[in-house]
LOSEVEX-119666 format. One record per residue: residue in three letters; x, y, z of N, C-alpha, C, O in turn. Coordinates in steps of 0.02 Angstrom, whole numbers. Atoms other than C-alpha are relative to their C-alpha. Example, Ala and Ser with C-alpha at 12.3 -4.5 7.8 and 13.67 -1.06 7.14 Angstrom:
["ALA"; [45; -59; 0]; [615; -225; 390]; [45; 60; 0]; [97; 59; 33]]
["SER"; [-42; -59; -3]; [684; -53; 357]; [-39; 55; 37]; [-14; 110; 45]]
//
This chain:
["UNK"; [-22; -27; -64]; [2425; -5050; 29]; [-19; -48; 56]; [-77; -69; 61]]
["UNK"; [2; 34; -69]; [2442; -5145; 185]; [-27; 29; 51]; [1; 78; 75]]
["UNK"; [19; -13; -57]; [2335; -5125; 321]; [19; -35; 65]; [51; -86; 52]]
["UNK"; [-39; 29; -46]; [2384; -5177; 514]; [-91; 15; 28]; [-149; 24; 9]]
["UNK"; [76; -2; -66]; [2278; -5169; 685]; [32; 21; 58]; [67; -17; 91]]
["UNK"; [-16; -22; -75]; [2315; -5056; 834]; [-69; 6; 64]; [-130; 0; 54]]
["UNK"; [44; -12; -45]; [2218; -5030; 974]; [-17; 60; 17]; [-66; 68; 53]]
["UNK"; [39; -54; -28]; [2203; -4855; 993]; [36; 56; -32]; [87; 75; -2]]
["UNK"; [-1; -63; 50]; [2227; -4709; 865]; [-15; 76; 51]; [-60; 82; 93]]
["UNK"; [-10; -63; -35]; [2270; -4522; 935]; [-3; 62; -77]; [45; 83; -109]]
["UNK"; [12; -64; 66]; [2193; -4383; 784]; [7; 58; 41]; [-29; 68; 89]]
["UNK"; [-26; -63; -55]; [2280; -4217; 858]; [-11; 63; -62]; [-12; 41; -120]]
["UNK"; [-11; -68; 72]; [2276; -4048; 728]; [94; 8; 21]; [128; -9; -27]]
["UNK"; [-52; -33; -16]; [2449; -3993; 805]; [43; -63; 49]; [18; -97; 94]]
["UNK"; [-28; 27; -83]; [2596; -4084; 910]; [16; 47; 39]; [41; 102; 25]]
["UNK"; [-17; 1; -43]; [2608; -4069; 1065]; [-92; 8; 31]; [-95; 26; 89]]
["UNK"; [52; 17; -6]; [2407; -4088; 1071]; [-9; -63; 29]; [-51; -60; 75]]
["UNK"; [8; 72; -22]; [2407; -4264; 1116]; [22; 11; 65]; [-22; 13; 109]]
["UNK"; [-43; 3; -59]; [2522; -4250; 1254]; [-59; 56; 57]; [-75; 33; 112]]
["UNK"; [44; -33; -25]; [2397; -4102; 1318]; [-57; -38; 21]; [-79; -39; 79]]
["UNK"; [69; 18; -22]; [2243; -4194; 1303]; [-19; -52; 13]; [-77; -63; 27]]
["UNK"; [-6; 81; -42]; [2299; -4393; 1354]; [51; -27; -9]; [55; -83; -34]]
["UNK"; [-34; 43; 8]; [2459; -4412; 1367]; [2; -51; 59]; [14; -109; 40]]
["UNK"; [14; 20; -64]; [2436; -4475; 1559]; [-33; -76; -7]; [-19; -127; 25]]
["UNK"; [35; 72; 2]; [2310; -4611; 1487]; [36; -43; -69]; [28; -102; -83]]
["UNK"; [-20; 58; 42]; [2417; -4651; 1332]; [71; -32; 35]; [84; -91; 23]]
["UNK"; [-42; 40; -51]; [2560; -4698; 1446]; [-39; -63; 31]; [-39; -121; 11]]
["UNK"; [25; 67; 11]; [2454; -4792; 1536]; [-3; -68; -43]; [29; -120; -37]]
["UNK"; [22; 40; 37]; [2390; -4882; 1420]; [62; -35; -56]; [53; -91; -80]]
["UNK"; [-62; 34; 45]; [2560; -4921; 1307]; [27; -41; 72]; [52; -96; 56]]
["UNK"; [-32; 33; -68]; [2620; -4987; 1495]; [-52; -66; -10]; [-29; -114; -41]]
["UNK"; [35; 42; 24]; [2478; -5099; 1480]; [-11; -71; -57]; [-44; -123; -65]]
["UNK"; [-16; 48; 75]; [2534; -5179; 1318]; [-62; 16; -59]; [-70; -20; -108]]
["UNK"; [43; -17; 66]; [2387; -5087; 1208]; [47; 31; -68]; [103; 51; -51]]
["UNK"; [-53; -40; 52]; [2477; -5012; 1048]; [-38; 50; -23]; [-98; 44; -35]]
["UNK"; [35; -42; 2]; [2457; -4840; 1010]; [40; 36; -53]; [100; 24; -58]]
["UNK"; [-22; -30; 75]; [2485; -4726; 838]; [-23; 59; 14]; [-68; 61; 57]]
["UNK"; [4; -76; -1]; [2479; -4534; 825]; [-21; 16; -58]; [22; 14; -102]]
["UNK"; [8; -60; 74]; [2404; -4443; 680]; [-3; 34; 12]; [-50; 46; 51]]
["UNK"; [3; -58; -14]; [2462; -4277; 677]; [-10; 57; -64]; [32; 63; -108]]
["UNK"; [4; -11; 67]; [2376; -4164; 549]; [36; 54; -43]; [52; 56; -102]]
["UNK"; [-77; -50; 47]; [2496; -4014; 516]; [63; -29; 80]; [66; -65; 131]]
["UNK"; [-55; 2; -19]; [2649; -3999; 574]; [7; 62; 53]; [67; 60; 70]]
["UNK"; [5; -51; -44]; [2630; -3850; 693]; [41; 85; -29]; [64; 128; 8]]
["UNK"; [-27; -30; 40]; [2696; -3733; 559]; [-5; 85; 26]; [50; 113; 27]]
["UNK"; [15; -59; -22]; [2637; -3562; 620]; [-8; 7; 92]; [-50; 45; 116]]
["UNK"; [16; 9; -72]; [2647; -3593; 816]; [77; 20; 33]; [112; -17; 68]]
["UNK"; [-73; -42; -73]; [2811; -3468; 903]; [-24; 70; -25]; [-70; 88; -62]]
["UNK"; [11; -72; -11]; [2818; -3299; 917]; [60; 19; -16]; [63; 81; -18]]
["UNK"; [-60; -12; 37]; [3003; -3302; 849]; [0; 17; -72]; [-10; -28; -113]]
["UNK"; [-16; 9; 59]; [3031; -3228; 699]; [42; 12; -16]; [45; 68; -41]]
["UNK"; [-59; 41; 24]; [3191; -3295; 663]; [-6; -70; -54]; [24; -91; -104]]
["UNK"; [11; 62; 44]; [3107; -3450; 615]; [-37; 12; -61]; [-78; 58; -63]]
["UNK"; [38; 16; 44]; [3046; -3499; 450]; [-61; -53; 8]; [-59; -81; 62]]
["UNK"; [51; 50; -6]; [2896; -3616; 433]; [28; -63; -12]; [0; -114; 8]]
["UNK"; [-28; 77; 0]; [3021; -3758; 380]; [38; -19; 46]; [44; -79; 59]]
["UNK"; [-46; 20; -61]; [3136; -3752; 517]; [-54; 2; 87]; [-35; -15; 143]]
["UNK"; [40; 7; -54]; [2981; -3734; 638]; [-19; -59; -9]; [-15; -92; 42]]
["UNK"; [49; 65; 31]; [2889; -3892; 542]; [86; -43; 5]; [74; -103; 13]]
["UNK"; [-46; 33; -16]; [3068; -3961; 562]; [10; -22; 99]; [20; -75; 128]]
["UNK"; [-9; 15; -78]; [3077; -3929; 762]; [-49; -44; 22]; [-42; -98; 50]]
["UNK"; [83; 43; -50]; [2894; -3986; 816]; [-5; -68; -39]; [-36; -109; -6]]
["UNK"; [3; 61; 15]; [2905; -4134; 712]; [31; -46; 40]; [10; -100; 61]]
["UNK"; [-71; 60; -30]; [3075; -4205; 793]; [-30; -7; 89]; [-26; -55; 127]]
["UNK"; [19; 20; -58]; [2991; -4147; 954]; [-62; -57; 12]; [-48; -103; 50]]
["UNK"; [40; 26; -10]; [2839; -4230; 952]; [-1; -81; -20]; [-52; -112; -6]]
["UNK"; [-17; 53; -6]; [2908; -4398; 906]; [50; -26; 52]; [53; -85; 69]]
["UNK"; [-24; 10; -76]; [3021; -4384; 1059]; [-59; 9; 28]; [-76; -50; 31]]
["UNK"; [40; 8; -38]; [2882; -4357; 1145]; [-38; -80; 3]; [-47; -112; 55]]
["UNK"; [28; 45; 22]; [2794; -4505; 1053]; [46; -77; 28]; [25; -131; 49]]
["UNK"; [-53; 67; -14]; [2944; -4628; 1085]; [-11; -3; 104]; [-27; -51; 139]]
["UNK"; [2; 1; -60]; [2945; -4575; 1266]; [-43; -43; 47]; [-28; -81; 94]]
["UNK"; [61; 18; -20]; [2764; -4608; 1295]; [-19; -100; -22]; [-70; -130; -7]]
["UNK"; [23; 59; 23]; [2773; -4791; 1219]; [-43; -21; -75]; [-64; -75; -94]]
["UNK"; [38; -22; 67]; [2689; -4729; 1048]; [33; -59; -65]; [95; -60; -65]]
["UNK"; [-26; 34; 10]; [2720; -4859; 931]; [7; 51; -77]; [54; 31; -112]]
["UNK"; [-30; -32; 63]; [2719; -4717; 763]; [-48; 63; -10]; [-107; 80; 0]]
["UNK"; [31; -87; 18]; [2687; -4548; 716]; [-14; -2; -85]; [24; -21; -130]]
["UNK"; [1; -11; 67]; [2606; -4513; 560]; [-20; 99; -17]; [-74; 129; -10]]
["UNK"; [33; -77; 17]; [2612; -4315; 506]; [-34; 10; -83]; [-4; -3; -136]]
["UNK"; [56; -12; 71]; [2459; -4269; 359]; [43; 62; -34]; [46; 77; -93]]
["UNK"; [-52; -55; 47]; [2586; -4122; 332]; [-57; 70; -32]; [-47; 98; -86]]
["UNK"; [27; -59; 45]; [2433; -3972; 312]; [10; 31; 58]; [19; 11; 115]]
["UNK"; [-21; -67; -24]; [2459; -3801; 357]; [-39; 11; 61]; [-100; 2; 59]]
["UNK"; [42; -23; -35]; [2415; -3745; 518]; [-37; 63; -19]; [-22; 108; -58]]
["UNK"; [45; -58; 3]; [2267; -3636; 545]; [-27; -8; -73]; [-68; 28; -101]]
["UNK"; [51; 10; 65]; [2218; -3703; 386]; [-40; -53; -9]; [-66; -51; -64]]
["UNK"; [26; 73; -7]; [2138; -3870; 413]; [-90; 28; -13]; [-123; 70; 18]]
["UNK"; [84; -43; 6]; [1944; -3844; 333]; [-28; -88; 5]; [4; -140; 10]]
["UNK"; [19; 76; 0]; [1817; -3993; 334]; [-24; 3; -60]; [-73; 34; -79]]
["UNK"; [13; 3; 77]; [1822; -4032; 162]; [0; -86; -3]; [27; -124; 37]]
["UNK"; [-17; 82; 32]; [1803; -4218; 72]; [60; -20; -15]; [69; -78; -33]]
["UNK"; [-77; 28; 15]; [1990; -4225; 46]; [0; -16; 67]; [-6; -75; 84]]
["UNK"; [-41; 14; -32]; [2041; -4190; 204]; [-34; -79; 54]; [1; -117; 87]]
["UNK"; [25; 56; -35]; [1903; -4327; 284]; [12; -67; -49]; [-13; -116; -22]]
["UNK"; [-40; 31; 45]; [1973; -4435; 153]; [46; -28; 49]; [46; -76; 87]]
["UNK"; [-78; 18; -23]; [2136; -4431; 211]; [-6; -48; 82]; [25; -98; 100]]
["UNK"; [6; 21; -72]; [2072; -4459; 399]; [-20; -84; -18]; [26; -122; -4]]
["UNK"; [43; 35; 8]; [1954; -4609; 346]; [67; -50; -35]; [59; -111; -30]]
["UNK"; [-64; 30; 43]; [2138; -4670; 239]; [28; -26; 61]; [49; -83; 54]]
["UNK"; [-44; 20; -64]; [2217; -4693; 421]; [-34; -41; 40]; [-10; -93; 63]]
["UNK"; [38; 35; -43]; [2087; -4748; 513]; [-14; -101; -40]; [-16; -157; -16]]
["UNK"; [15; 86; 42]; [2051; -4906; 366]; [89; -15; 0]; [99; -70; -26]]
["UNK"; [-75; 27; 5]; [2254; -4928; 375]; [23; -12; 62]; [82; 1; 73]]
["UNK"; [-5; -18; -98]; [2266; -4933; 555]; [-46; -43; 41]; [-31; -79; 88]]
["UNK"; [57; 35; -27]; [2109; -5002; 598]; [-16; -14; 86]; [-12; -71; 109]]
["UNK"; [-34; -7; -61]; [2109; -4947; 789]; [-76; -13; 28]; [-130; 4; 3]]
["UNK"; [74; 19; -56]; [1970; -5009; 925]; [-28; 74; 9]; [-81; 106; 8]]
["UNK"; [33; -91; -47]; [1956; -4839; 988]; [44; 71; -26]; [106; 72; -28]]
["UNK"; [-43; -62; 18]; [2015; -4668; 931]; [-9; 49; 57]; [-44; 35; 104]]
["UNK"; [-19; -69; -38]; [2054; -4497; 1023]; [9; 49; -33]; [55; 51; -74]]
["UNK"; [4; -62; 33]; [2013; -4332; 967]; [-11; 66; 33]; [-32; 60; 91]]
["UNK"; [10; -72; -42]; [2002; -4139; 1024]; [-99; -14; -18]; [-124; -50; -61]]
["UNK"; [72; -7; -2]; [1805; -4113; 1047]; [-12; 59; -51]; [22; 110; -48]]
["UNK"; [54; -49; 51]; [1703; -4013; 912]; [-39; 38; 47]; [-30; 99; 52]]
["UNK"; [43; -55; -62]; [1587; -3944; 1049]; [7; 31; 34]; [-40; 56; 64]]
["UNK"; [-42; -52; -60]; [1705; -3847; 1155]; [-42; 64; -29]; [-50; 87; -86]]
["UNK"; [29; -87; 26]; [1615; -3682; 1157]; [47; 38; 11]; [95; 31; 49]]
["UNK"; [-46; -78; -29]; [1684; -3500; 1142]; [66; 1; -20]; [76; 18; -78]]
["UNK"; [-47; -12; 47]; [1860; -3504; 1119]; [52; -54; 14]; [91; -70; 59]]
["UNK"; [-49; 57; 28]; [1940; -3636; 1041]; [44; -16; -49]; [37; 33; -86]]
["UNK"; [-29; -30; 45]; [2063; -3664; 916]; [-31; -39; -78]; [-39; -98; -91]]
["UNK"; [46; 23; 45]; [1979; -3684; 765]; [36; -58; -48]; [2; -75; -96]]
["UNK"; [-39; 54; 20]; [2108; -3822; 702]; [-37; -49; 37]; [-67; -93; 6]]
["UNK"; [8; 68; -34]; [2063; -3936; 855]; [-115; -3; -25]; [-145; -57; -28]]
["UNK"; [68; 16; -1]; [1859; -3912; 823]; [1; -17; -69]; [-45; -55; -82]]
["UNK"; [22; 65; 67]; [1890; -3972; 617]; [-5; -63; 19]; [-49; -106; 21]]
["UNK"; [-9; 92; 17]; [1996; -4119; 640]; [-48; -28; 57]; [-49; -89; 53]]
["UNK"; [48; 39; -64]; [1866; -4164; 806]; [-58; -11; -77]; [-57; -57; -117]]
["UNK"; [44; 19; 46]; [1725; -4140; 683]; [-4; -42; -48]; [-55; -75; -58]]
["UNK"; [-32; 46; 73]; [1808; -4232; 522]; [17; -67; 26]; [-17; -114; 5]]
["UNK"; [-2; 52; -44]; [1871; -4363; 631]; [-65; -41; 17]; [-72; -101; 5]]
["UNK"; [68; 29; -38]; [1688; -4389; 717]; [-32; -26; -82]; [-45; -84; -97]]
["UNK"; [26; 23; 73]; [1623; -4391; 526]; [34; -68; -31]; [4; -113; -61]]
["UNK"; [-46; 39; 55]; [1768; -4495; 453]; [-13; -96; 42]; [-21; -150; 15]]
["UNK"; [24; 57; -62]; [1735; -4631; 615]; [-73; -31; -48]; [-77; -81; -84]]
["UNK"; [66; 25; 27]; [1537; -4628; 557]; [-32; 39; -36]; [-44; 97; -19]]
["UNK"; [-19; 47; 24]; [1505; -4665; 440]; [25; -10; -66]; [-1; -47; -108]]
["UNK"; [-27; 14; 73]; [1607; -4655; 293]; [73; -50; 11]; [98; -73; -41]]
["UNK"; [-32; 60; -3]; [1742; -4781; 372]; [-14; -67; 0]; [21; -117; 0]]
["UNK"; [41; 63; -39]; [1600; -4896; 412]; [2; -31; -80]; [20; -89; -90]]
["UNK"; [41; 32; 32]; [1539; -4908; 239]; [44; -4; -48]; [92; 34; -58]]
["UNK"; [-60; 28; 71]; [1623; -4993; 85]; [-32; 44; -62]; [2; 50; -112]]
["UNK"; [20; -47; 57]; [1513; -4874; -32]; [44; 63; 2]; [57; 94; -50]]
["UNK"; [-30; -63; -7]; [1610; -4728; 40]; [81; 6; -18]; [126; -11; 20]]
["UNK"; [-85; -1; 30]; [1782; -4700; -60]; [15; -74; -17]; [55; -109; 14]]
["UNK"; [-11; 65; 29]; [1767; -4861; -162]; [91; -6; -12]; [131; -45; 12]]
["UNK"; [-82; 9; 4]; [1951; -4817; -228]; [26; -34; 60]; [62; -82; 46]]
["UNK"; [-50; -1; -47]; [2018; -4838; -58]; [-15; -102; 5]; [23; -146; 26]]
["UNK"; [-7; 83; -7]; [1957; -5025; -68]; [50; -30; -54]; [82; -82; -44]]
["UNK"; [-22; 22; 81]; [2031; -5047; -247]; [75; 13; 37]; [117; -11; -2]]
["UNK"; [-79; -2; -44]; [2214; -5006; -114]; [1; -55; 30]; [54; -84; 44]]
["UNK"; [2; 54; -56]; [2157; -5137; -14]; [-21; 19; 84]; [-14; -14; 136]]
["UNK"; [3; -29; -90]; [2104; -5012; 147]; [-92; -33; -14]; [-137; -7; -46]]
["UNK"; [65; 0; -11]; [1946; -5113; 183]; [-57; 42; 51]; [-45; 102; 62]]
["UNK"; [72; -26; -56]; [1786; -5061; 306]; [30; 5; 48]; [83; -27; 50]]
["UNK"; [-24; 6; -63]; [1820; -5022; 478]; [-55; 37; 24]; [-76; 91; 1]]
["UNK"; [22; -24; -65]; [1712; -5002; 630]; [48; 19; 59]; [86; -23; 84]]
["UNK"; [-34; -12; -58]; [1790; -4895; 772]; [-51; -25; 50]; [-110; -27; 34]]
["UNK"; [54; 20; -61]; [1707; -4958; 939]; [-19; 57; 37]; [-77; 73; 45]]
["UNK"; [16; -65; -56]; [1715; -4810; 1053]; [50; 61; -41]; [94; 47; -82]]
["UNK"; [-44; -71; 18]; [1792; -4618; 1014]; [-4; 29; 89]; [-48; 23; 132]]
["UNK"; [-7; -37; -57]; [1858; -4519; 1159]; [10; 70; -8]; [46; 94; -52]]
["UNK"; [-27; -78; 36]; [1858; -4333; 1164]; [40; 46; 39]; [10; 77; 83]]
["UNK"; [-24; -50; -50]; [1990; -4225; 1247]; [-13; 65; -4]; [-41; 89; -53]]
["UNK"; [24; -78; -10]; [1972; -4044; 1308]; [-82; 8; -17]; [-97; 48; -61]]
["UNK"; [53; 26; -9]; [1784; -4102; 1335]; [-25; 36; 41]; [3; 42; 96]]
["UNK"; [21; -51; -57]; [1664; -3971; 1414]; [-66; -55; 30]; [-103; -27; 71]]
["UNK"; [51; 32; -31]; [1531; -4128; 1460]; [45; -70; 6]; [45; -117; -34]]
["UNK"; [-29; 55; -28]; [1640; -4248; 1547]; [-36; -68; 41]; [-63; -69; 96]]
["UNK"; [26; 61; -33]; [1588; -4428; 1574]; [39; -71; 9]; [18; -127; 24]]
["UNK"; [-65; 46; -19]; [1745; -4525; 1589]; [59; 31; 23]; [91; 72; -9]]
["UNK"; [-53; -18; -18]; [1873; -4504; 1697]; [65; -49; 18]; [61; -91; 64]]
["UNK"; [-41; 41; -5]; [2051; -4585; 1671]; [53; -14; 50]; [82; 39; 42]]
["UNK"; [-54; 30; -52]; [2179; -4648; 1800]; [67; 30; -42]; [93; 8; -93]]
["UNK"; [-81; 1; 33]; [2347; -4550; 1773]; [45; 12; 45]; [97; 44; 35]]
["UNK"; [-42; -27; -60]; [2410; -4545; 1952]; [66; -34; -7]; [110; -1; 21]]
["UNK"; [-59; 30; -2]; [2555; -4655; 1923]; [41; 31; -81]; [102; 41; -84]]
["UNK"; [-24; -29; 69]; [2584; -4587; 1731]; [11; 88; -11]; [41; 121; -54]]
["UNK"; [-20; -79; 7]; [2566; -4397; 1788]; [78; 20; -39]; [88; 35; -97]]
["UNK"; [-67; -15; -7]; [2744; -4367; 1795]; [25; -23; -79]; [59; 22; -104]]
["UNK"; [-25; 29; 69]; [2789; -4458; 1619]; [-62; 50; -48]; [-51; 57; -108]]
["UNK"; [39; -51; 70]; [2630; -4330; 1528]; [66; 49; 7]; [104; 64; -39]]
["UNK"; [-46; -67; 5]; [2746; -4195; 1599]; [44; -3; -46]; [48; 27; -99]]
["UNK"; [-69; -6; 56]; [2912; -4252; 1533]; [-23; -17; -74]; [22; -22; -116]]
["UNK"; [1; 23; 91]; [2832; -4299; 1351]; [-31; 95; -14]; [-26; 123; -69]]
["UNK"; [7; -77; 24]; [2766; -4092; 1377]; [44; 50; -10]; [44; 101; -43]]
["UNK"; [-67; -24; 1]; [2934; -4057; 1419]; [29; -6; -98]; [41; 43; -133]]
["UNK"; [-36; 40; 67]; [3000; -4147; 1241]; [-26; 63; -36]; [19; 80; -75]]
["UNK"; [11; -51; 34]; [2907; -3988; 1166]; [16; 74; 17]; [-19; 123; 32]]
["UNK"; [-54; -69; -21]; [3033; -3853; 1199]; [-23; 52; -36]; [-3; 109; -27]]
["UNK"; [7; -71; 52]; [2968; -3744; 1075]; [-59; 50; 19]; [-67; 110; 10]]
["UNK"; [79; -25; -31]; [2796; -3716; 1153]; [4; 15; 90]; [-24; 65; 111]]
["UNK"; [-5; 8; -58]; [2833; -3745; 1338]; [32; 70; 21]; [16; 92; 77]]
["UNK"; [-16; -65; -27]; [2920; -3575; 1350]; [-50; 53; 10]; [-44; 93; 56]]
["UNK"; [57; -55; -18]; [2771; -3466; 1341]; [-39; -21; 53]; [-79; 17; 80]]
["UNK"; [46; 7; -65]; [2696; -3568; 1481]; [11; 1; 60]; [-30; 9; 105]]
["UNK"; [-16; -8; -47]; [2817; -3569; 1594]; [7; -82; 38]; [-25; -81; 91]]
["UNK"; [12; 30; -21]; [2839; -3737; 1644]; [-6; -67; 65]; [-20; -127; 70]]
["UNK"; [14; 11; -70]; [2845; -3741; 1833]; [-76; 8; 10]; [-112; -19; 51]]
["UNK"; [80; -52; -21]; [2675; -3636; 1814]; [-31; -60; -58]; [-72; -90; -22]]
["UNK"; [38; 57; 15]; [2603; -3774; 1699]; [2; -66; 34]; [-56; -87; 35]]
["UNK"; [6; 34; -41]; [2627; -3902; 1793]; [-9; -3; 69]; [-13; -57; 96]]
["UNK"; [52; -34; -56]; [2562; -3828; 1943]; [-67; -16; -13]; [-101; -58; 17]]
["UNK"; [73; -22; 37]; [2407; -3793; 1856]; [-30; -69; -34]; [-90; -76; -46]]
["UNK"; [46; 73; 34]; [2384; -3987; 1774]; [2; -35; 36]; [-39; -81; 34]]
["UNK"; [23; 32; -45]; [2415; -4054; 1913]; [-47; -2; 40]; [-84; -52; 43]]
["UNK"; [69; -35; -3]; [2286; -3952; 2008]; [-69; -19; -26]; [-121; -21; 7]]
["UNK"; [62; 1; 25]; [2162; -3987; 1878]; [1; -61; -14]; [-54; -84; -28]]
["UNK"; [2; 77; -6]; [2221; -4175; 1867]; [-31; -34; 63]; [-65; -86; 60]]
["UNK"; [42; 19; -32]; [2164; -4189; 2027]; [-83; 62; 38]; [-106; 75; 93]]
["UNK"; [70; -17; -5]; [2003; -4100; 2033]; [-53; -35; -49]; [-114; -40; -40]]
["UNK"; [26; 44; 41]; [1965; -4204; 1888]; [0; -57; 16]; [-18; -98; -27]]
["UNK"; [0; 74; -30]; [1986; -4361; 2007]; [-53; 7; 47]; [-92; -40; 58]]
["UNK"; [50; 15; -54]; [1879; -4299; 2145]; [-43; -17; 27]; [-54; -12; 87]]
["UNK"; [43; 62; -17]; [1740; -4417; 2125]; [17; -71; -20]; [-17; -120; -34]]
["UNK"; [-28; 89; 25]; [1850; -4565; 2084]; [47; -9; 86]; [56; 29; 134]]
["UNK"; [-53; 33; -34]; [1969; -4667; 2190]; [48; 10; 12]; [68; -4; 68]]
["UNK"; [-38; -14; 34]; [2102; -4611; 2117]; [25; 82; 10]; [-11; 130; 23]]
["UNK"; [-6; -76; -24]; [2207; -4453; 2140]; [-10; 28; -85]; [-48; 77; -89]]
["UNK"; [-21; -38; 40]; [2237; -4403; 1970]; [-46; -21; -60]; [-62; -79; -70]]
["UNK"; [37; 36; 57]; [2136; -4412; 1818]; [15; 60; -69]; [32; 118; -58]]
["UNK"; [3; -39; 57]; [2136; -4343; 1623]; [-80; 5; -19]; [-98; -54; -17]]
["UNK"; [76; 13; 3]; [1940; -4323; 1589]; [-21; 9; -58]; [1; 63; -76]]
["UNK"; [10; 17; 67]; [1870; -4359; 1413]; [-98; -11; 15]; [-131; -25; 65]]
["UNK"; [69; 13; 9]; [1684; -4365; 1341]; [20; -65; -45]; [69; -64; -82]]
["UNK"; [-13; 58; 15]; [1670; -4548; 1289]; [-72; -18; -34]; [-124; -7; -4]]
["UNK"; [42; 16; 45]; [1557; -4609; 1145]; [3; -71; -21]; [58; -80; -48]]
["UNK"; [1; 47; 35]; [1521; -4789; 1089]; [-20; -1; -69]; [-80; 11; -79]]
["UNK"; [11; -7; 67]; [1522; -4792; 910]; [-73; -34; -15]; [-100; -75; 22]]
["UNK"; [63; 63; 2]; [1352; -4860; 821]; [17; -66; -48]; [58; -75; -92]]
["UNK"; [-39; 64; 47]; [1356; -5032; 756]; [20; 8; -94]; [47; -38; -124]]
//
């Protein structure tokens, strides 16, 4: 198996997660010329309130959306892990699988939902945060950990930094005053979800909290992330 080199890996449980919790800074940052990849770990399989739909024609919609979204944003590829929502556990497969992307990919920096959100969260985004944070350090670091995956050719990888969205101890705050407007339309691209929010009344409300999340910067608008340097 062939491995590559991006600059900046996005581990989401669900689409239209990413776009929630940086799409503002992954615009940016594809504007920039960084290159950026999506791992998305289900397919959003259990997420409407229609039941009309089946689980394949839902895992059919949110897929097609969330790569429009992905194309929009400058995303250079979506990869979906294809497990069930609301089922994602932290098991050795599934940090496997993570630790499989991350050595095939090999990204400076990743992006993940936070594990530490207290109270009520969705217990999808606090695995893959956790499994993710595990799969980072250190079982990507070390060549003892999933020898097979060397015997593919996915060697070692150090991530440098992890970022965490929906972060209740914020210590980085990103610049998305010029990219606001492009998170929206990639939140738009998820038609399936955007109806229960209303989305005059969400975007009210992120903008609002885009800039209250700037108010000790320069800057009007910000996405705000807990930011970790990996260890060597």
């Amino acid at each position: 198996m062939n491995s590559t080199q991006v600059d900046i890996m996005v581990i989401s449980a669900h689409p239209d997660d990413a776009e929630f919790g940086a799409a503002g800074s992954v615009a940016r940052w594809t504007a920039e010329g960084q290159t950026v990849i999506y791992i998305v770990c289900t397919s959003g399989d259990k997420g409407t309130s229609d039941r009309s739909l089946t689980p394949e024609k839902l895992i059919a919609i949110r897929e097609a959306e969330q790569r429009q979204a992905a194309e929009l944003l400058g995303v250079e590829r979506v990869v979906f892990l294809k497990y069930h929502d609301q089922e994602l556990e932290d098991t050795p497969e599934f940090r496997k699988a993570i630790v499989r992307q991350i050595r095939t990919y090999r990204p400076r920096m990743v992006i993940t939902s936070d594990p530490y959100r207290r109270y009520i969260w969705h217990r999808d985004h606090r695995i893959v945060g956790q499994v993710t944070l595990d799969a980072i350090f250190p079982y990507a670091r070390d060549f003892m950990s999933y020898p097979d995956l060397i015997e593919e050719g996915l060697e070692p990888h150090k991530v440098a930094e992890v970022y965490f969205y929906a972060a209740e101890d914020i210590n980085f705050r990103s610049d998305i005053t010029a990219t606001f407007d492009k998170k929206m339309a990639a939140l738009r691209c998820h038609a399936s979800q955007m109806a229960a929010f209303g989305i005059e009344k969400l975007e009210a409300r992120l903008r609002k909290e885009s800039r209250k999340m700037a108010a000790t910067e320069t800057f009007e608008l910000a996405e705000g992330f807990h930011r970790v340097v990996a260890p060597p």
